[in-house]
MIDRENSE-657816 format. One record per residue (C-alpha): residue in three letters; x, y, z. Coordinates in steps of 0.001 Angstrom, whole numbers, plus 500000, padded with zeros to 6 digits. Layout:
BEGIN
ALAXYZ ...
END
This chain:
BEGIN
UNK262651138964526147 UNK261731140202529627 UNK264929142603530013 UNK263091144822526574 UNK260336145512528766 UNK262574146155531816 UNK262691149989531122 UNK259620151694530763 UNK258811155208529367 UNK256933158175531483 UNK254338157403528979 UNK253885153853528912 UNK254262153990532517 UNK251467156720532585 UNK248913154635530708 UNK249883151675532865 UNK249260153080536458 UNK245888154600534273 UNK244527150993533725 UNK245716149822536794 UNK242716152687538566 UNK240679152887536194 UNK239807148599536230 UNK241025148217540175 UNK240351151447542094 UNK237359152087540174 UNK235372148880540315 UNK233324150758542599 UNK232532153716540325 UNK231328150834537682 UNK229139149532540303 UNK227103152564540275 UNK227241153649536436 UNK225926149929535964 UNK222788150601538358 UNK222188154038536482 UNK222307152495533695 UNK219571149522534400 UNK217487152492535682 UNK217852154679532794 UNK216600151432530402 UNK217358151622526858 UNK221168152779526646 UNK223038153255523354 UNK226150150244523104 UNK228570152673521992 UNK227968155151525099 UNK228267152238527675 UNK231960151061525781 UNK232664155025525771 UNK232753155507529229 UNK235663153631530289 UNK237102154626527189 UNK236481158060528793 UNK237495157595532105 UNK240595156620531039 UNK241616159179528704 UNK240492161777531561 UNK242889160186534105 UNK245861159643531712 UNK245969163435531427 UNK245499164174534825 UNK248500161494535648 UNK250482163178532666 UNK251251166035534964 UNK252364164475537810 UNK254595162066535382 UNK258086163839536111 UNK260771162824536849 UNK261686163448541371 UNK258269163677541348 UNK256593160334539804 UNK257378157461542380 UNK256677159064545395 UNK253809160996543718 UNK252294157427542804 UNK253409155800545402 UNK251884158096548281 UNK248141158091546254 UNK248447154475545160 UNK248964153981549200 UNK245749156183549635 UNK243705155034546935 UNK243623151452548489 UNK241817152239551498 UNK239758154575549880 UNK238923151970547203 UNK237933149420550302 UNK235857151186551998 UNK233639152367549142 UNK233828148715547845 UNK232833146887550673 UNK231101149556552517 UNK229900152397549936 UNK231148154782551770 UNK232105158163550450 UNK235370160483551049 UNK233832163656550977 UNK235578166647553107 UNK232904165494556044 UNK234293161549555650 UNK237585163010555635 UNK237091165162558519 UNK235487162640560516 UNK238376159984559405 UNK241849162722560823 UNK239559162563564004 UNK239178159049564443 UNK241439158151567632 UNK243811155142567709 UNK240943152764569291 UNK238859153626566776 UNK240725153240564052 UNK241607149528564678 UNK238004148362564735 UNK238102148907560744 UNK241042146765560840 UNK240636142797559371 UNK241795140352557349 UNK239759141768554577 UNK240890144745554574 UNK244408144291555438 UNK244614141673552341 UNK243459144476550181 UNK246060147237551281 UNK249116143895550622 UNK247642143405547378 UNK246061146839545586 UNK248338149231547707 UNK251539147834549332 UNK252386145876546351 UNK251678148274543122 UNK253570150595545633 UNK256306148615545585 UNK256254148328542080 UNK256439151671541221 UNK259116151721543667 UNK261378149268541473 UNK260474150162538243 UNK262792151311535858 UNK261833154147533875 UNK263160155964531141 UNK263387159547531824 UNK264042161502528264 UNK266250165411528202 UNK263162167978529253 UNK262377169074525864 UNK261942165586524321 UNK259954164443526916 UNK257798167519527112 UNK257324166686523485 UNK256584162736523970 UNK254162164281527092 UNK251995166486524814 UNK251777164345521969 UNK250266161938524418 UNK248395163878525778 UNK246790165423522282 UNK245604161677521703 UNK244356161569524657 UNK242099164854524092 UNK241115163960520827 UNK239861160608522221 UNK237699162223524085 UNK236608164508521455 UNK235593161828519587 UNK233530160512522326 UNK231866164009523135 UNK231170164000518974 UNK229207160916519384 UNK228053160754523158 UNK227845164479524835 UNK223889163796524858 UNK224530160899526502 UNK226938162144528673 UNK224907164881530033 UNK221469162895530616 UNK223410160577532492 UNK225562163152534380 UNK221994164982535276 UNK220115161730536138 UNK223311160281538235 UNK225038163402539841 UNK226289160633542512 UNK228723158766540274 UNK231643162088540600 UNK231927160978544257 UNK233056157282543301 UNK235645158590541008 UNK238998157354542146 UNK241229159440543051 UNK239976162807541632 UNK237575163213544546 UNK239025162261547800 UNK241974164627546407 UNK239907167128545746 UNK237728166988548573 UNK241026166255550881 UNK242431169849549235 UNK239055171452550316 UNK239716170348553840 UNK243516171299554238 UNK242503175056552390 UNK239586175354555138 UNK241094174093558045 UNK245022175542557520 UNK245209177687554542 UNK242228180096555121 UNK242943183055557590 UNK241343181836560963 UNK238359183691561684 UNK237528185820564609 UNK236246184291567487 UNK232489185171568187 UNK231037185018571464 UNK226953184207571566 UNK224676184829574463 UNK226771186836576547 UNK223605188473577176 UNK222692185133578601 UNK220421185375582117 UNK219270182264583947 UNK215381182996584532 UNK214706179502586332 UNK212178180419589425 UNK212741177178591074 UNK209257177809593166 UNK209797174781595037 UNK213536175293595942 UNK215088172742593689 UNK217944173684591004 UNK217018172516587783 UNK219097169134586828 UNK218899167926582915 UNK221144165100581704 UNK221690165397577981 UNK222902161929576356 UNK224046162329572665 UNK224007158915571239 UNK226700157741568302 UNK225388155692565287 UNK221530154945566783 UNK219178155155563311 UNK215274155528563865 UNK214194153015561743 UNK215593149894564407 UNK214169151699567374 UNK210344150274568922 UNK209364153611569826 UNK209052154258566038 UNK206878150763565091 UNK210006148799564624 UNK208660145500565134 UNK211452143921567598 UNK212626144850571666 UNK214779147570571134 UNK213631149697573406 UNK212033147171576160 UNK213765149342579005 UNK212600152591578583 UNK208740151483577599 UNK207403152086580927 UNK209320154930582216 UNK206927157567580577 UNK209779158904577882 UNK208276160789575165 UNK209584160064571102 UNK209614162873568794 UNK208959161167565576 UNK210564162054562473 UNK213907163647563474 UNK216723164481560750 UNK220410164634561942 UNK222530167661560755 UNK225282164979559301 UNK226367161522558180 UNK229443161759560260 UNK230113162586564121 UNK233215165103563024 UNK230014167225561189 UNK226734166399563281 UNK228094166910566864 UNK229229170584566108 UNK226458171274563745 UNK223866169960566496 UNK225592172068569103 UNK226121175211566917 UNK223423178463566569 UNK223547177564562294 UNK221204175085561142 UNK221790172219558434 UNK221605174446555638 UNK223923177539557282 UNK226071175156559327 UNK230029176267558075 UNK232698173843560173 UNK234924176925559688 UNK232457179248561534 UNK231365176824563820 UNK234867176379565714 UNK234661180007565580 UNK232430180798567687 UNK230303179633571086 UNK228400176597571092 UNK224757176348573395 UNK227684174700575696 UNK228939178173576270 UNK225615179718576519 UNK224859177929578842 UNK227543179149580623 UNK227684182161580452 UNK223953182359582238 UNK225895180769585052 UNK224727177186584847 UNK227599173896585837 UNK227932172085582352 UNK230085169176582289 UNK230811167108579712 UNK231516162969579822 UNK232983161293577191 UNK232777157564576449 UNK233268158074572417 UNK235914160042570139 UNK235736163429572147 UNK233504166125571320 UNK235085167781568128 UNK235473171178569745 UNK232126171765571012 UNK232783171291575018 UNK236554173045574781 UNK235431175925577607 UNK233110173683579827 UNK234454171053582195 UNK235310167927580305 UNK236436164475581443 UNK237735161849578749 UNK236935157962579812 UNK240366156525580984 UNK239660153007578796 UNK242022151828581212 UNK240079152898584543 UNK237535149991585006 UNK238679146006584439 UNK235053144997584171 UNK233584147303581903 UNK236696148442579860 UNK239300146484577662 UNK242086149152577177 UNK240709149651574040 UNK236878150581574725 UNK234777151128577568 UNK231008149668578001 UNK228591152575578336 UNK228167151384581845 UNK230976153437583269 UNK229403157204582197 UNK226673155490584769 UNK229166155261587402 UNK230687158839586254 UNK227098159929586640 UNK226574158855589694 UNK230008160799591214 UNK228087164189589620 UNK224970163598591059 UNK226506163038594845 UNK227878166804594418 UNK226123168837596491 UNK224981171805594427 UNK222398174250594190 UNK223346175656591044 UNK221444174719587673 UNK223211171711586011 UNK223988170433582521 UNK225638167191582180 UNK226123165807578591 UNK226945161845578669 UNK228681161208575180 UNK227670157649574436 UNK230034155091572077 UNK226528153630571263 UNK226119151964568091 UNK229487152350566448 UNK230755150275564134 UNK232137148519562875 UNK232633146260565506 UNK229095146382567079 UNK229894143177568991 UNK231999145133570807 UNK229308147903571632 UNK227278145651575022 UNK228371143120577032 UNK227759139331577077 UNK225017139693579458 UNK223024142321576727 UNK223458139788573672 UNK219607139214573394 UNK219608139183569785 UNK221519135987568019 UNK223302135061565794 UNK225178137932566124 UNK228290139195564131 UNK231108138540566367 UNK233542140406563340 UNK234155143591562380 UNK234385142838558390 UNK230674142707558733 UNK229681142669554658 UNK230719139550555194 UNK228102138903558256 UNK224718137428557141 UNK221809140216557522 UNK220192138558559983 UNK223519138482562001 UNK224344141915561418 UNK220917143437562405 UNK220845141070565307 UNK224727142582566367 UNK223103146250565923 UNK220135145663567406 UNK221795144381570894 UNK223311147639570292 UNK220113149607570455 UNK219131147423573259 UNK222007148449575461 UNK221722151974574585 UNK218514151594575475 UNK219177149872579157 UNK221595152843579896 UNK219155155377579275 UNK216600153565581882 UNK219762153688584341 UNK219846157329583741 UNK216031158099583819 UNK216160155930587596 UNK218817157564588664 UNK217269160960587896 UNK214174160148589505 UNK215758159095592005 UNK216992162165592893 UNK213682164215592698 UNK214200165588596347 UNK216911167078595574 UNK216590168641591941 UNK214001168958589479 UNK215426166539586706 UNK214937166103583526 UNK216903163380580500 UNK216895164166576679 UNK218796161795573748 UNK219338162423570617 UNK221527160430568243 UNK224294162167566238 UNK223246160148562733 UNK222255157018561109 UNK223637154082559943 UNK223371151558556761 UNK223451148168557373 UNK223809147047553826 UNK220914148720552203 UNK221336149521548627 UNK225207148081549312 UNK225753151092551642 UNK227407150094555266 UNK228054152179557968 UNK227973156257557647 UNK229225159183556255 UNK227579159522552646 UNK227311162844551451 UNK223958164464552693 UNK222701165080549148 UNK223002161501548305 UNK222646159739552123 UNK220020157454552468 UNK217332158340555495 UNK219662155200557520 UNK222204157675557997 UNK220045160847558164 UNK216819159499560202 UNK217820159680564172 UNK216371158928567646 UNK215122162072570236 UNK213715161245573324 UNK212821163240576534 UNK211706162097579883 UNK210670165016582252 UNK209703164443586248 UNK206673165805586988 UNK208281169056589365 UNK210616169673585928 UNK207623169942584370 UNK205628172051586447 UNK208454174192587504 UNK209527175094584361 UNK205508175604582991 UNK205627172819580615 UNK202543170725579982 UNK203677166921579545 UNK200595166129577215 UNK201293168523575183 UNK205091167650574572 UNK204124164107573753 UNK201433165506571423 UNK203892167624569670 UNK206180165104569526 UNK204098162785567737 UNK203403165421564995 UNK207034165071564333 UNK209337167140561811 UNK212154167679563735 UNK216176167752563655 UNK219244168606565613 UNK218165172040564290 UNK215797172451567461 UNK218563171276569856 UNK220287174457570544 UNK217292176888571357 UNK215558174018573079 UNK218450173267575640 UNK218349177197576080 UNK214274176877576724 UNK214293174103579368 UNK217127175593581733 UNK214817178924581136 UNK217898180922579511 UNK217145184064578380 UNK219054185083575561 UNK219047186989571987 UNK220604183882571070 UNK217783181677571417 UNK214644180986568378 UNK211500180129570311 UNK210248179407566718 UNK213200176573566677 UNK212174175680570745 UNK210697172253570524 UNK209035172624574129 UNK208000176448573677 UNK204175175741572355 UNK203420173579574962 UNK205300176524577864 UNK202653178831579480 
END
């Protein structure tokens, strides 16, 4: 009986590997249809059984022409392989392979990469990826001469299309008013959008004729007076995965911030990153285009504030604790952590934030009179492995999720793991601030943080980040910016203190300002720079 069914025709086989996504790989897609759905309230029966029923037919075409013979098993094979970790992390995370997910995923080092791995997610890939794989692999199937299988292939396929004519006969109203009401639910489609968004990022970033490099600011000048014979110092921390919402300065009700309370840093309130992803908001944060120009293909195209900077003859240097800085510090001097360099505060496989402090502290003993930039590029907040994030001495909040499947974490665990995060963060940044002030007889100094984006920690289902903007929930959008400015920065640089903190407080900001106001407060004078985009220029006289 079982040696009938042994050989299998392209189209059997087609409508097989079609169930198999459209009731595995898709679970997730049915997740969100459902909630539409319950929103929407009274839905016709026959639409809710049609949209499998649709799905399916719209797939089984789509697999029809990929269904040919040298090309079918390793076709299926390669995007079953895919599929499975794309099906994962949308199931257990919600997350989103968009081209900025994608992006942000190619960049993701080898350290970074196994933090996502567990037992979860490695018992997925065995069972929805490795073994269909394999499947497909051994299968035998019955492969027909061209023009009878072309023939078998459209006749298929003609069923197909008149299924679904059928259910646009009856249900196109239904369609549409969904469609409009859930524009979402396209993303969660498996596989037609992480191909087609993956086919968006290879035609950008290898297909398209490179663009000609632009320089910005050559014009730059370096106006800084320094009346009281001190070069201007200002250390700019970028922070990775820190969301608003958990931090005290913003009426969270919990210690995240109890190192910094006292050291006179000023909040700006309401702050939107550029990106759900650090492969899209560092650039983006860095670049002259704001949110709404910002083009990843013209931004590695031309100069970043980095290189304005420069070119008005200020010392930028750039220290990296995280991923790397995604092209924005290529032409200023850069030094990558060694995770290897420092038994106590790194494993081989991550570094605590500590050791940027020690790297700080080998900048500031340089005996310069030049005005200085140094960017300190955090590791933060990033998950999933928060755990991993502080050290055992900085676990104030517990339980706390010592895992890095963390959907499977209580809340309270989970929030307690990220907070401790926050916490840390927040203890380096009062090691900065000291060390700064520290070193007020020697430069006027000056510390500003921003985060690069948000994160979810299981609202609405969502974990983590990288949700497409239009759809990202104000976790992942809603960031930290804080300042702290000595007195002789201040008054050297005709900025009124009161009047930062008062603007600040008014709030409406995002990484929008960043570029023009790094230009403002090492006084760089430059077509380049938007006072209107200048977050300190009202409050300069």
């Amino acid at each position: 009986m079982l040696s009938k069914f042994k050989r299998l025709s392209v189209n059997q086989f087609t409508l097989l590997i079609t169930l198999f996504y459209v009731c595995v790989f898709n679970i997730p897609l049915f997740e969100i249809v459902k909630q539409g759905m319950e929103n929407q309230g009274e839905v016709n029966p026959g639409f809710i059984v049609s949209f499998p029923l649709f799905l399916i037919c719209a797939l089984g075409i789509i697999f029809s022409l990929f269904s040919v013979k040298f090309v079918l098993k390793p076709f299926f094979i390669l995007l079953t392989l895919l599929s499975s970790s794309v099906f994962f992390a949308a199931l257990k995370y919600g997350v989103v392979f968009d081209t900025g997910m994608i992006e942000n995923t190619l960049q993701t080092n080898k350290a970074e990469a196994f933090t996502y791995l567990n037992w979860a997610s490695t018992v997925n890939f065995i069972l929805t990826g490795l073994l269909p794989a394999y499947l497909i692999y051994r299968l035998d199937i019955e492969y027909k001469p061209m023009w009878k299988e072309l023939g078998h292939k459209l006749g298929f396929m003609a069923i197909l299309l008149t299924i679904i004519g059928g259910i646009a006969f009856f249900f196109f109203q239904n369609f549409v008013a969904f469609g409009r009401n859930n524009d979402e639910i396209k993303r969660y489609v498996i596989p037609t959008y992480f191909v087609g968004s993956a086919a968006k990022y290879i035609n950008t970033h290898y297909l398209q004729q490179p663009l000609v490099y632009k320089q910005l600011g050559l014009d730059a000048k370096n106006t800084s007076v320094n009346a009281n014979g001190k070069p201007n110092l200002l250390v700019l921390v970028v922070g990775e995965t820190a969301r608003a919402m958990n931090y005290q300065y913003y009426g969270y009700d919990r210690p995240t911030n109890a190192y910094t309370q006292d050291l006179g840093l000023i909040s700006f309130a309401d702050v939107a990153s550029c990106g759900t992803a650090t492969a899209v908001s560092l650039p983006c944060m860095f670049s002259q285009m704001t949110r709404e120009q910002y083009e990843p293909r013209r931004a590695r195209a031309q100069d970043s504030v980095l290189d304005v900077l420069s070119h008005a003859k200020l010392t930028v240097n750039w220290l990296d604790n995280d991923s790397g800085c995604k092209g924005v510090c290529d032409r200023v001097n850069f030094v990558q952590i060694d995770l290897n360099s420092d038994p106590k505060q790194c494993s081989g496989d991550y570094c605590f934030d500590q050791v940027l402090l020690d790297k700080l502290d080998d900048e500031l003993a340089q005996d310069s009179q030049e005005d200085r930039v140094i960017v300190l590029h955090v590791i933060g907040s990033h998950g999933p492995t928060y755990y991993l994030r502080y050290p055992d001495d900085h676990r104030y909040f517990e339980p706390d999720c010592q895992r890095s499947d963390i959907q499977n974490c209580t809340n309270e665990q989970l929030v307690n793991t990220y907070d401790n995060t926050l916490r840390y963060t927040d203890y380096i940044l009062s090691q900065v601030v000291k060390k700064l002030a520290a070193q007020q007889s020697r430069f006027d100094t000056g510390m500003l943080y921003v985060s690069d984006h948000g994160e979810s920690l299981g609202e609405k289902g969502m974990y983590l980040h990288g949700a497409p903007y239009a759809i990202a929930p104000k976790e992942q959008t809603q960031v930290p910016m804080l300042a702290w400015l000595s007195p002789d920065f201040a008054s050297d640089n005709s900025l009124s203190l009161s009047c930062v903190a008062e603007h600040a407080r008014q709030g409406s900001f995002s990484h929008d300002n960043l570029f023009s106001s790094l230009l403002g407060l090492m006084n760089v004078q430059t077509q380049a720079y938007d006072a209107g985009l200048d977050m300190f220029a009202a409050c300069r006289s």
